[in-house]
Structures are given as structure tokens and as C-alpha cells.
N, C-alpha and C positions, 0 to 999 in steps of 0.2 A: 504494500500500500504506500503509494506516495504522501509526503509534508501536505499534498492539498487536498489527496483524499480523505486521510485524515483532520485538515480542519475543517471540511466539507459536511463529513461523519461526525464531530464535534457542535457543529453550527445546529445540524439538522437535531442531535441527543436533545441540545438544547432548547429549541422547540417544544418536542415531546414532553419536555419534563415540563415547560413551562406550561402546557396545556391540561397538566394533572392535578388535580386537588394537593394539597400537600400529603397528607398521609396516604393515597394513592404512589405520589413520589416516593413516600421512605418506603412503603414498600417494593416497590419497583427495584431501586437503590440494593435493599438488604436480597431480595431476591437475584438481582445481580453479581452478589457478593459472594455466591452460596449457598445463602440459607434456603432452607427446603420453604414450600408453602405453607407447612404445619408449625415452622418454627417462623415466619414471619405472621403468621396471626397469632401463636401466642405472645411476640415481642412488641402485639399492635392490640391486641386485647377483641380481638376480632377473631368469627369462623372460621376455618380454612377455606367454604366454599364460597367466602366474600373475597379474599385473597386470589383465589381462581377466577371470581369475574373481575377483578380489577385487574390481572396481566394480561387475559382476553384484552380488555380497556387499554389497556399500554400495548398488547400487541397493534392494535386496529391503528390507533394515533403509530405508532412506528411505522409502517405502512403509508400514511397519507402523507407524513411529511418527508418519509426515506426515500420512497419508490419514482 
């Protein structure tokens, strides 16, 4: 990946996250990091299966602003 794809792929992250609730973003964030889905809704005090529609949510927004 080239310096410009990269800040391209930067630009665009940036978007995405800004178009996310914030606790939609930390989770995102911690789910990028590793954490399993089961361990970012208990670090969010939330279901797992609301952690499941919200990377759905971040997948779809990655999509319209990546693609």
C-alpha cells in the first residue's frame, strides 16, 4: 500500500467513525483491537446481539464511504 493509499484509507476511517454514535465508535475501536463481540458488550454494559447490529452499522457506513 502506498503513503497515499494509506492516507486515503485514513481520510475515509475517518468519516466512518465520525458518522457513528460514540459508543457505537468505542465499540467498533475495541472490536478492532481484538476483543471478541461478547467481550465488547460486556466492556459497554450492553447485549452481544446489540454489538452485532452495531458492526453490521459500521460495516454498511464502511462500504458507502470506502467503496
Amino acid at each position: 500500500m502506498t503513503e497515499v493509499e494509506k492516507c486515503e484509507l485514513k481520510f475515509d476511517m475517518d468519516l466512518v467513525f465520525a458518522a457513528l454514535p460514540e459508543t457505537h465508535r468505542r465499540a467498533a475501536l475495541l472490536f478492532m483491537r481484538g476483543y471478541t463481540q461478547q467481550e465488547v458488550a460486556k466492556e459497554l454494559g450492553v447485549h452481544k446481539n446489540t454489538i452485532c447490529n452495531w458492526m453490521k452499522q459500521f460495516r454498511l457506513l464502511y462500504r458507502q464511504f470506502c467503496d
